[in-house]
C-alpha positions as CSV (number, residue, x, y, z in Angstrom):
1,X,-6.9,15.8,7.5
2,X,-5.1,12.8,8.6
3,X,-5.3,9.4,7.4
4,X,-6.9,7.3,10.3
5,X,-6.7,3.5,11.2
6,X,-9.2,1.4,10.0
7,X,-11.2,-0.7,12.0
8,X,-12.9,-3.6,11.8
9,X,-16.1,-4.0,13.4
10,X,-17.3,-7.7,15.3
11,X,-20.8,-7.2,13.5
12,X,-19.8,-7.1,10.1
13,X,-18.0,-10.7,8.9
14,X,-17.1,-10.8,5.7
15,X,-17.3,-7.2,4.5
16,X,-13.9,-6.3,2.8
17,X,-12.3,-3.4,4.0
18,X,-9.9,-1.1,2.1
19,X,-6.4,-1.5,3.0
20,X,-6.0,2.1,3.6
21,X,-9.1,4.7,4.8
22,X,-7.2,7.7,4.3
23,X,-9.0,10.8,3.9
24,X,-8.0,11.1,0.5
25,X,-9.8,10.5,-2.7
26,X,-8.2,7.4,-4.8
27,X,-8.8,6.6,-8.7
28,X,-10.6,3.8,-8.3
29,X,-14.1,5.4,-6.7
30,X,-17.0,4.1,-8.2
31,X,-18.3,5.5,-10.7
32,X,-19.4,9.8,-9.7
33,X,-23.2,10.2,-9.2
34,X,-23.3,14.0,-10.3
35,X,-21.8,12.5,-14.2
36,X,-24.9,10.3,-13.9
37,X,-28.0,12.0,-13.3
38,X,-30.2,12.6,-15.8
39,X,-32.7,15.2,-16.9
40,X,-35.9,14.9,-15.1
41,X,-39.6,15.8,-15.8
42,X,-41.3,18.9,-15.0
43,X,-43.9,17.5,-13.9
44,X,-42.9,14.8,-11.7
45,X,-42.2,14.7,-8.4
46,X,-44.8,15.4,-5.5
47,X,-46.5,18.7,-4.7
48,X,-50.1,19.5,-2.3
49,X,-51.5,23.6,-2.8
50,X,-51.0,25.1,0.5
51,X,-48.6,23.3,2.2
52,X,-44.4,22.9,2.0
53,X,-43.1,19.5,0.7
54,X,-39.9,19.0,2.0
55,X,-37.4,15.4,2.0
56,X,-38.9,11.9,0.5
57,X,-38.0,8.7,1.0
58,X,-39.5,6.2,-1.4
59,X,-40.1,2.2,-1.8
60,X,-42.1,0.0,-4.0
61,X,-44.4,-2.6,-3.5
62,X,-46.0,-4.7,-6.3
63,X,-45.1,-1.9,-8.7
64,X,-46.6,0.9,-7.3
65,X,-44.0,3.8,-5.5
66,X,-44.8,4.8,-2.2
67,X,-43.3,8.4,-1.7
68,X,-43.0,9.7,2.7
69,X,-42.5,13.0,2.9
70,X,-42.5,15.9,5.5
71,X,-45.2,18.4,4.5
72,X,-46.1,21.7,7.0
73,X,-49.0,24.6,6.0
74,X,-47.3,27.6,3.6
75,X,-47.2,30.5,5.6
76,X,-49.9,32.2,4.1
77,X,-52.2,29.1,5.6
78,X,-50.5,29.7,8.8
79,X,-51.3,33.6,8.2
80,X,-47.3,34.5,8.7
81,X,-46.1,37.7,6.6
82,X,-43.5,36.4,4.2
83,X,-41.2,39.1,3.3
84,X,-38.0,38.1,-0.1
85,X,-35.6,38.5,2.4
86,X,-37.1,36.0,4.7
87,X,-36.4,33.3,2.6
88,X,-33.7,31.0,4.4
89,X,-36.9,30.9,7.2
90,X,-38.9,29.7,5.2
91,X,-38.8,26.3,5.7
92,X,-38.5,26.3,9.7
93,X,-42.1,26.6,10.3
94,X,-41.8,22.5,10.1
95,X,-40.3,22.8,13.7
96,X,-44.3,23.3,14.8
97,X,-46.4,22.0,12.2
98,X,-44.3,19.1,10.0
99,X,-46.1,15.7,9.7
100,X,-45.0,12.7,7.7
101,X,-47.8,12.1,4.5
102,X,-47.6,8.8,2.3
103,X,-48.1,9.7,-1.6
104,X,-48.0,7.1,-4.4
105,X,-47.6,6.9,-7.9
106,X,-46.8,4.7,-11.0
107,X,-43.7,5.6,-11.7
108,X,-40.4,6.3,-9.0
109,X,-40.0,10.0,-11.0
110,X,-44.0,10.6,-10.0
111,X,-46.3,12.7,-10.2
112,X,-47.1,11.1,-6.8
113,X,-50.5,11.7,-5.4
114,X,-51.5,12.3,-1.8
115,X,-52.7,9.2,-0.1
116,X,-52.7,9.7,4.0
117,X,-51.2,11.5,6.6
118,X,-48.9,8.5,8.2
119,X,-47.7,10.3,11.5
120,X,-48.3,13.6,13.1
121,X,-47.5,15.2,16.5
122,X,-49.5,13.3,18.8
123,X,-49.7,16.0,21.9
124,X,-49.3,15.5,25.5
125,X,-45.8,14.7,26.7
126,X,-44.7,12.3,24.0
127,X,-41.3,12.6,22.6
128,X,-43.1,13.6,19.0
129,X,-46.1,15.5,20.7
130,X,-45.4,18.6,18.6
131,X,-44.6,17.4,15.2
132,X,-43.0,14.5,13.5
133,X,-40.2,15.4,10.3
134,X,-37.9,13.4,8.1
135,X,-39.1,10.3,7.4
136,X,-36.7,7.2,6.2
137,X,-38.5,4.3,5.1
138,X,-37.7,0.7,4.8
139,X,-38.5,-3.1,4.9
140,X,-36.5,-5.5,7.0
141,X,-38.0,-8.9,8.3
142,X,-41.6,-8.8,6.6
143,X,-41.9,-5.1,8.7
144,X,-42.1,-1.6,7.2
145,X,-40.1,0.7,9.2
146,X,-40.5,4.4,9.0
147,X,-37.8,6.4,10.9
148,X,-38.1,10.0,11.4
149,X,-37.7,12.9,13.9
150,X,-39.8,14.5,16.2
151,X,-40.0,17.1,19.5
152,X,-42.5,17.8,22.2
153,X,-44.8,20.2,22.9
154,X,-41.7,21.4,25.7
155,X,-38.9,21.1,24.4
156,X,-37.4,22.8,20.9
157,X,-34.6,19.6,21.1
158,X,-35.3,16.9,18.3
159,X,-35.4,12.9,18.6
160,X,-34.8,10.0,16.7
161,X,-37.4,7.7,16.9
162,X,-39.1,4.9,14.6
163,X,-42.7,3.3,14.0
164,X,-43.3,-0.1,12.1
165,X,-45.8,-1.7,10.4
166,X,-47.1,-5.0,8.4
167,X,-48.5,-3.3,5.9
168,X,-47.6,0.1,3.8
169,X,-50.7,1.3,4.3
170,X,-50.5,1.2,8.1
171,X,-51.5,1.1,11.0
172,X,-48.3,2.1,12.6
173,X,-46.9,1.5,15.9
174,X,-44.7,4.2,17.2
175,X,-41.9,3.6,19.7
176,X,-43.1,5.0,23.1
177,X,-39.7,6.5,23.6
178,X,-37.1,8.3,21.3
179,X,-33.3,6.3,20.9
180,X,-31.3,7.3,23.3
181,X,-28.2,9.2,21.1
182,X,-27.5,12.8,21.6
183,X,-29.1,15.7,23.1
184,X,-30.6,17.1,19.9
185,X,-30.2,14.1,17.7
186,X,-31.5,14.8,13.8
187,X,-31.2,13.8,10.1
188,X,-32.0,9.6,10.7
189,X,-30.2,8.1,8.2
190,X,-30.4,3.8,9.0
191,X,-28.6,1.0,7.2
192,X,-30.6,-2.3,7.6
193,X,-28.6,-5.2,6.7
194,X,-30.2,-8.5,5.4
195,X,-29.9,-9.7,8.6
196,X,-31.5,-7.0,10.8
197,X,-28.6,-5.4,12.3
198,X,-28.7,-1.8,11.8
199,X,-26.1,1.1,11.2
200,X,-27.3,4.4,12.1
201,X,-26.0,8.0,10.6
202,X,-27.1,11.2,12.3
203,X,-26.0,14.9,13.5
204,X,-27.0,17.0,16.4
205,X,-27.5,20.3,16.6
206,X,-24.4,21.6,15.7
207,X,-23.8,19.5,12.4
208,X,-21.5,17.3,13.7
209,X,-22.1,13.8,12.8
210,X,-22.1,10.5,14.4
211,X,-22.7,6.9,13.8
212,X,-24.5,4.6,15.9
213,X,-25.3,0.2,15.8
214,X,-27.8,-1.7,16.4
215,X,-28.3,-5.7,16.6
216,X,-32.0,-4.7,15.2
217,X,-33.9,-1.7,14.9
218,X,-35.5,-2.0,18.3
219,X,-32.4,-3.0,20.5
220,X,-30.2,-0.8,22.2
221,X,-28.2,2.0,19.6
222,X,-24.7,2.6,20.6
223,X,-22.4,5.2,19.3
224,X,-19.6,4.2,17.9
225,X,-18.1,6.9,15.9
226,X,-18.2,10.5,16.7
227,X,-17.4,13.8,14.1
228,X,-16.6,11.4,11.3
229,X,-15.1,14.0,9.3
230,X,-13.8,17.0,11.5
231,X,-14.8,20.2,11.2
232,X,-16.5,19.8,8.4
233,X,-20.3,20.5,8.6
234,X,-23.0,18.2,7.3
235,X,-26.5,16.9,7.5
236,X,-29.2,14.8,6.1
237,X,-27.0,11.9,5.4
238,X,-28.3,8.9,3.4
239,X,-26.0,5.3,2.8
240,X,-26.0,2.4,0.5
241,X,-23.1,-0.1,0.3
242,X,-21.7,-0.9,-3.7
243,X,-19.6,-4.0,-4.1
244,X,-16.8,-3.8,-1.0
245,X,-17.6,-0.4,-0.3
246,X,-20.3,1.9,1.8
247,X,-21.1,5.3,0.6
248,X,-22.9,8.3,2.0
249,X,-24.3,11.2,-0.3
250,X,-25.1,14.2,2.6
251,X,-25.3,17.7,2.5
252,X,-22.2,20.4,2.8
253,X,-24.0,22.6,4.7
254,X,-20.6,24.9,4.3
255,X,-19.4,24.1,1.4
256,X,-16.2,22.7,3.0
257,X,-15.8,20.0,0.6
258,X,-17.4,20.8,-2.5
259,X,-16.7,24.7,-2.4
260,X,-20.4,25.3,-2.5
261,X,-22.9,25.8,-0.1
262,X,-25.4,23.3,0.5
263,X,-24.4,21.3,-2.8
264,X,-24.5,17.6,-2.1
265,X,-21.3,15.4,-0.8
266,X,-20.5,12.2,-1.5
267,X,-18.5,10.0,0.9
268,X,-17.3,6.7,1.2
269,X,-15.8,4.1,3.8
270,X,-14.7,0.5,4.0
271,X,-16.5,0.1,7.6
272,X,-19.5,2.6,7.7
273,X,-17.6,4.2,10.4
274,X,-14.6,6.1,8.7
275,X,-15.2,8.0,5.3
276,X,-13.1,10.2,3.3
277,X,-14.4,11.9,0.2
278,X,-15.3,10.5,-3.2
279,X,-12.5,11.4,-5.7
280,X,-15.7,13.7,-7.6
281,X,-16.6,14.6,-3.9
282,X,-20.3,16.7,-5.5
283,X,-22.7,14.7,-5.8
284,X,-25.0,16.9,-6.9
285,X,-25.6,20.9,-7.3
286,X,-28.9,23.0,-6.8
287,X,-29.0,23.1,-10.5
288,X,-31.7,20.6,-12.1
289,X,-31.8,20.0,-15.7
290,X,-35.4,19.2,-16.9
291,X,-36.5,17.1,-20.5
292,X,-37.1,19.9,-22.4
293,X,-33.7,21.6,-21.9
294,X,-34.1,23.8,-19.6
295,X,-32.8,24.5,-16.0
296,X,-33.7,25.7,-12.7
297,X,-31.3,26.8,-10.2
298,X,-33.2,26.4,-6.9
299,X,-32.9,28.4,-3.5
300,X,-32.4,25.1,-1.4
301,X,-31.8,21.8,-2.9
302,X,-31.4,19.5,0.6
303,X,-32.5,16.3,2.5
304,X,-30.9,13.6,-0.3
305,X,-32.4,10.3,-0.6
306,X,-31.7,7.4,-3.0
307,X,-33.7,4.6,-4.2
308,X,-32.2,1.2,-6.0
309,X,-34.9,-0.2,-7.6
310,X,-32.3,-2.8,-8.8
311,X,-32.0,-4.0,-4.8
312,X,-33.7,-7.5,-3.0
313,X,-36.9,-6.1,-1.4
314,X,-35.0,-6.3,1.8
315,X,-31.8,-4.3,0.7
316,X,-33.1,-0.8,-0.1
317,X,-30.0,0.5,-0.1
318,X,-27.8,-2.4,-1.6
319,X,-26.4,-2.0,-5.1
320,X,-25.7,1.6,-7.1
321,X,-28.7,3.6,-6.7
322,X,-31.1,4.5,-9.6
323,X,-32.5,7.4,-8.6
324,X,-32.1,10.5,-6.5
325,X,-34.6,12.2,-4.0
326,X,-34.5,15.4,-3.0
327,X,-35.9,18.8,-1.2
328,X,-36.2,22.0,-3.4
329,X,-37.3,25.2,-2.7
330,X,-38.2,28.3,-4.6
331,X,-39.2,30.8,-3.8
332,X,-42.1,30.5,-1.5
333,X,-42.9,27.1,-3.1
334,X,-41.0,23.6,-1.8
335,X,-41.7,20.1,-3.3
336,X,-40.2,16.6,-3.7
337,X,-38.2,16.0,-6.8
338,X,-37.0,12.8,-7.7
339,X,-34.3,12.4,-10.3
340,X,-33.1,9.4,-12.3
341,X,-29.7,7.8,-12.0
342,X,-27.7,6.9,-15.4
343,X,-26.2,2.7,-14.6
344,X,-22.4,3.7,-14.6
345,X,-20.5,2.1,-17.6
């Protein structure tokens, strides 16, 4: 690819940019979150009989972890036949039935326990009538924000949208309409900066992806970069910013840049809306290593998430991350695992 032109955004005073935003790695990259990770526990995590656990965003208040996540019935509940070689389809029953559940737990690795179902299709003609699916939450003035996707009872297209709250607990106010971005719009992944402005990563429907501003999280969102690296196919992005630098950890749904696919990618830019590759471009693999030694090589590993428990209550996503959120499946079981983040040396 070719080394683009930086440039610098009005909204963002005195970020430092890189001098160059070539799409090629450089040696100085932070330190590589795959070197990092760490074993994680068996039992951790978050998991309901019955139903499909997929995606998890997570934030803390006064020491407890409060866990959103997607969860849809298992096909036997739905009374589907599930046949081995059906497995890729397993997951896209969420399309129909997905709602967005709260779980909490003492510790950011879990096990988290079911609290409340937070959002669920609400029927009629609403944008997220049918069903309502990866959930991103966050604080930003005193407010809870909880963005996610959703469709109609009409349409198979997805939309962005967003509810907020005072309280973690709810209730929630949902936006009456979605943001206007693309046609099928998917995969949310916001930025909020200390002082409400907000950067917005997503894809359509064919896995290009885009980002999109804000002034705040309920003005106008305006595109301002399209395919940001082309013909490369991604999804479920996620961002934090590290010293002068933004990074995105996202999904190669290809395996264009890490030669496997559906292993984690990790990007970075100077701007948050030109990346190029990390120098260790995987972030992570479908591979988990657990406490006791042993590993699991999963069907799916997808929709990553980090959490900086380091970070100001107001910048989630400020500072190296400490740990990592994922979806896994096997088999005809999918959960939420969360795995911890070594501090780079």
């Amino acid at each position: 690819m070719k080394p683009v032109t930086c440039l610098i955004p009005f909204w963002l005073p005195g970020l430092l940019l890189l001098t160059s935003c070539g799409s090629e790695p450089v040696s100085n990259d932070p330190a590589p979150i795959l070197e990092r990770l760490q074993p994680a526990p068996q039992n951790g995590g978050f998991r309901m009989p019955g139903y499909l656990i997929w995606g998890g965003s997570i934030i803390e208040e006064n020491g407890e972890y409060h866990l959103f996540a997607s969860r849809w019935p298992t096909w036997e509940v739905l009374g589907i036949e599930f046949e081995p070689s059906e497995r890729a389809s397993l997951l896209s029953g969420y399309r129909d039935h997905s709602e967005i559940v709260r779980a909490v737990a003492q510790d950011p690795l879990g096990p988290y326990t079911f609290a409340e179902v937070v959002l669920a299709g609400r029927g009629g003609s609403w944008w997220d009538g049918q069903m309502c699916h990866n959930p991103k939450i966050l604080r930003s003035g005193g407010r809870y924000l909880l963005y996610y996707i959703g469709r109609s009872t009409k349409s198979r297209l997805r939309r962005i949208g967003y509810a907020w709250s005072e309280s973690i607990r709810g209730p929630w106010q949902r936006c009456d309409s979605p943001l206007t971005l693309t046609s099928d719009a998917n995969n949310p992944a916001p930025f909020i900066y200390p002082d409400g402005r907000v950067l917005l990563a997503f894809r359509d429907q064919n896995l290009v992806n885009y980002i999109a501003l804000a002034d705040h999280y309920d003005a106008v969102y305006q595109i301002k970069a399209r395919d940001i690296m082309p013909g490369i196919r991604l999804e479920d992005p996620t961002i934090f910013s590290c010293g002068d630098l933004m990074h995105m950890v996202i999904e190669d749904n290809r395996g264009q840049l890490t030669g496997d696919v559906r292993h984690g990618a990790h990007l970075i830019s100077g701007n948050g809306l030109e990346w190029r590759p990390h120098r260790t471009v995987k972030a992570y693999t479908h591979t988990v290593e657990w406490r006791d030694g042993s590993s699991t090589m999963f069907d799916r590993r997808e929709r990553p998430e980090l959490l900086n428990l380091n970070a100001p209550a107001e910048e989630k996503y400020g500072g190296e991350p400490t740990h990592l959120v994922t979806g896994v499946q096997l088999g005809r079981q999918s959960w939420c695992l969360v795995q911890e983040i070594a501090p780079p040396d």
